[in-house]
N, C-alpha and C positions, 0 to 999 in steps of 0.2 A: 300753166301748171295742170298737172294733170290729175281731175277732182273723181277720179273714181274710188269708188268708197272703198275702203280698206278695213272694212268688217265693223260690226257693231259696238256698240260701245256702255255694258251697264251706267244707267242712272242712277247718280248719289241716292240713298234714303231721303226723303222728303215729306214733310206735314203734310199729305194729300187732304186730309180732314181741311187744313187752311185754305189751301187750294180750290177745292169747292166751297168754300168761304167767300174765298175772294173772289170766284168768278161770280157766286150767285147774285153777290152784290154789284159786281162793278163792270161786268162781260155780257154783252149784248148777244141776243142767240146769235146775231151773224157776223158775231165777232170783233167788234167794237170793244175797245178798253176804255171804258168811261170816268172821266177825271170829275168825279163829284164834287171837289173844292172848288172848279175854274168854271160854275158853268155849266158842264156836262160837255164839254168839249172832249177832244181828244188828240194824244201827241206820237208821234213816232215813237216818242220814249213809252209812253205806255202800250202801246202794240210790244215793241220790242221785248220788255218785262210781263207781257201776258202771254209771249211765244214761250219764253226763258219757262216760267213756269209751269206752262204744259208740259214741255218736255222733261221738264225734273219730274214731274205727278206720271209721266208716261200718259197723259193723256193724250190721243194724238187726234182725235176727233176734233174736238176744242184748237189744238192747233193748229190743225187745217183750217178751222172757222176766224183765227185771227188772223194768218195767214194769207189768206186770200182776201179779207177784208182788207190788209194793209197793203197789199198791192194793188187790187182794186181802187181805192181812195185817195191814197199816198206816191203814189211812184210818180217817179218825173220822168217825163219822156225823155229829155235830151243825155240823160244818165242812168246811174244804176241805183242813185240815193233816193231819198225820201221828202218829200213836203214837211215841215215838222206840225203842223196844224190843222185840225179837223175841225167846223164849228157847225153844229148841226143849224139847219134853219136859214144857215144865212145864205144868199144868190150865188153866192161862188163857194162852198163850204171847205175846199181845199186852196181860196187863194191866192193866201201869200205861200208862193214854192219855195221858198228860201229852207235848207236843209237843218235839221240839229245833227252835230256832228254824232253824241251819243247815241240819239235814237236808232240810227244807223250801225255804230256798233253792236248795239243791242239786238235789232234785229237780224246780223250778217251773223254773229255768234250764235243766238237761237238757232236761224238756220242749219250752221255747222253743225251744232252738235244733234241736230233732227235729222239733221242727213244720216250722220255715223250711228245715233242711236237706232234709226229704223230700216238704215240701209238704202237710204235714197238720194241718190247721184245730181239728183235734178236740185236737190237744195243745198247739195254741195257746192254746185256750179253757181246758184244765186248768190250764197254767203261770198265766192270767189271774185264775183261781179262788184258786190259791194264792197266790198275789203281794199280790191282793185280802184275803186274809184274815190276809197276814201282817201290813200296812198296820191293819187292822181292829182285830184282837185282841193285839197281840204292842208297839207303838209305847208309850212313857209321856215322861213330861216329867218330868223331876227336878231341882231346882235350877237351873242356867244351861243343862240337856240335855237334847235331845230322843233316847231313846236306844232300842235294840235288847233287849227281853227275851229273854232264852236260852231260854226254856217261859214256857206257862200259868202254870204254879202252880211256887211254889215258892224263886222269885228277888226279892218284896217282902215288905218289912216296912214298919213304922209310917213310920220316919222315917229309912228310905234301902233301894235293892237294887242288884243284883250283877246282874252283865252282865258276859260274856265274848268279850273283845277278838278271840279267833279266828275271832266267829262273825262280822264285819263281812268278811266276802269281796267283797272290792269290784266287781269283775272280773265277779261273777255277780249281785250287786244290779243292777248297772248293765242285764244281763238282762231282770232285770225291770220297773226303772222305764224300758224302753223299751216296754214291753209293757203297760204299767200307767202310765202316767205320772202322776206325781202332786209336787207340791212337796215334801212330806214325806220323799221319797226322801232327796233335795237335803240338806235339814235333818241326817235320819240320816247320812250319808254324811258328811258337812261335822264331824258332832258328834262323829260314832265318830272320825275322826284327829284331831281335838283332843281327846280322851279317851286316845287312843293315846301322842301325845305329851305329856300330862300327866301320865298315870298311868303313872308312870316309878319305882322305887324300889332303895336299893341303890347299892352301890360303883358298879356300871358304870350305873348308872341305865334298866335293862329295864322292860320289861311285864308284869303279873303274867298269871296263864293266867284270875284271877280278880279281879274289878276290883269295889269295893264304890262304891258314891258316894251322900254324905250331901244330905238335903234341903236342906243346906246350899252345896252342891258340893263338900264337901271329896272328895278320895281317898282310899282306901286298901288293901290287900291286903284282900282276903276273908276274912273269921271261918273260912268254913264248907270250905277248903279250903288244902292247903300254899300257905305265897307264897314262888310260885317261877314263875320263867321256863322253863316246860318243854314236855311232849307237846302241849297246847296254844297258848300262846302261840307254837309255833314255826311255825304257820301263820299268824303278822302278817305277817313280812315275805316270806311267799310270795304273801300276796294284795295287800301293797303294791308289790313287784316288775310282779307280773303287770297290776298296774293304771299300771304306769308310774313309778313314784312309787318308786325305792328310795333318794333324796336325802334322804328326811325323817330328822327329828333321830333319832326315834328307831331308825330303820333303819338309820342310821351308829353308834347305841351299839350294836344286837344285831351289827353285826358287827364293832366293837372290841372284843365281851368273844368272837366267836369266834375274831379274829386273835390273841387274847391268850395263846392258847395252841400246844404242838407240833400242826401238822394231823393229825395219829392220836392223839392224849389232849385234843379239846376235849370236857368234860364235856357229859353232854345235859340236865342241867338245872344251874341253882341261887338256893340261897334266898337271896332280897332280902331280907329280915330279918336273918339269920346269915352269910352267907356261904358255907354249905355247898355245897360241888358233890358232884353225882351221881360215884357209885366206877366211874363206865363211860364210857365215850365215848358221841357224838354215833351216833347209829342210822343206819344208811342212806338212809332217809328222810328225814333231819335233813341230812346232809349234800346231799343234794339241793337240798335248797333253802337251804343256803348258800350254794348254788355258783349259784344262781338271783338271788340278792343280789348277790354280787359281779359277778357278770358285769353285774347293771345298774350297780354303781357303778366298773366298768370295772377289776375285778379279776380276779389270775387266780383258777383252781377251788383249793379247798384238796385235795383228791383225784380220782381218776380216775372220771368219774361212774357211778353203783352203778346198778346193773339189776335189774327186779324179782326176778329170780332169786336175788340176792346180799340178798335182804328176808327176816327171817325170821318175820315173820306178815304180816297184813293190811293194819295201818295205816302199817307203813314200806313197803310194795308199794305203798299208795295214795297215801301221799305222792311217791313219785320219779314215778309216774305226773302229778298233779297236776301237777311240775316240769316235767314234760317237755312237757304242756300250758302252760302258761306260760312256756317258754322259746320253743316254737313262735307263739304268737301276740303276746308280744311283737314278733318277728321280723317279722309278717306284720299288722303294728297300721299 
């Protein structure tokens, strides 16, 4: 395909006040996206969401410093994906190579729209790279679906695997197969929401974070992880919001089982299996993108919207971020 840049492209309005929030706290001068919960480690996915938000802040400085940090650190030689793991300290710090599938989209999107935002061809070409190799290596067919591997290795077995629902970002696929066109886009995109809204289980009928499917089609919760509606699957209805989309079936139960509670004690996870809810409420982050929900199904917020400041690590900082990207361009769609 042919990635020469076809002119610039304005940035949605953006909390840049957050923005310097969140890099001051959790962005390493040379560009490191530091996961404060896990460690101090660092993942593809948080490079990917530290590019995304320069680019909305228009800062391009800062995204050239994650940028080349995530190439520097991350890239695998034998492709165009990413290592999903940083662990500072340790003898090999990048090595297990095995890829996250998202982090990858996340950073192949950033790049697109750095490219078209500043006019640079060269990051058009990488986002194309990667897009290309997610289509490549990362795509299978299993029973009635054509679906999204989360990694290389790891997610199949003989006679079904496991693919996870958070990692269908619609919002930023969409990114790529402009960039990359191809029908199979279409197919994934079309298979992962009807995979969303089947792979439903439980009282309130949610999503699991971890989604098994037999050669057969059947569903079911993941062997190899809790089944529960939680840290994960609570980026479905942030990337179904953001894509437009927060009518669907299963986007009206994730927010009847969160209307179902007082708004300061909605539980932030529970199990579809049991019934168990988490002994804490909904995270900052969490609630961000309830309120991302409702406002597309034309409700009001269940709380006053939380600020990365009011985040007490990484990934609830990056989630209200992300919101706030998706409430903006919702707006400006």
């Amino acid at each position: 395909m042919d990635c020469a840049v076809r002119g610039a492209r304005a940035a949605p309005a953006f909390p840049v006040a957050e923005w310097e929030s969140f890099k001051r706290r959790f962005v390493s001068p040379d560009g490191r996206v530091i996961d404060t919960g896990n460690g101090g480690v660092s993942h593809s996915e948080g490079q990917g969401w530290g590019m995304l938000f320069a680019v909305a802040a228009q800062d391009e400085a800062t995204f050239t410093q994650i940028a080349k940090w995530t190439s520097g650190n991350l890239a695998r030689p034998s492709d165009a994906l990413h290592a999903w793991r940083f662990v500072p300290g340790a003898k090999r710090q990048a090595g297990d190579r095995n890829n996250a599938t998202d982090g990858d989209i996340f950073i192949a999107s950033a790049l697109a729209r750095a490219g078209r935002s500043w006019g640079q061809s060269d990051r058009l070409e990488a986002a194309a790279g990667i897009a290309r190799d997610i289509l490549r290596l990362l795509v299978r067919r299993i029973g009635p679906y054509t679906v999204l591997l989360p990694g290389l290795q790891g997610f199949e077995a003989k006679d079904a695997l496991t693919v996870n629902l958070s990692y269908y970002a619609f919002p930023l696929i969409a990114e790529l197969a402009a960039l990359v066109p191809s029908d199979e886009w279409e197919v994934l995109v079309r298979d992962g929401r009807t995979l969303i809204d089947r792979g439903r289980f439980g009282t309130w009928k949610l999503p699991p974070d971890w989604l098994r499917i037999a050669s057969s089609g059947a569903l079911a919760t993941s062997p190899g992880w809790p089944p529960r509606f939680s840290f994960d699957a609570v980026r479905v209805p942030l990337w179904n919001a953001w894509a437009g989309l927060p009518n669907r079936t299963a986007m009206v139960a994730i927010d009847r089982f969160w209307s179902g509670y007082p708004a300061d004690r909605v539980p932030a996870w529970i199990n579809l299996e049991t019934g168990e809810v988490a002994p804490y409420p909904m995270t900052p982050g969490m609630l961000a993108i309830a309120d991302i929900l409702r406002s597309g199904l034309g409700q009001p917020p269940l709380n006053p919207p939380p600020t990365v400041d009011s985040a007490n690590d990484y990934y609830n900082a990056a989630l209200i971020l992300l919101s706030a990207m998706a409430a903006e361009e919702v707006v400006t769609r």
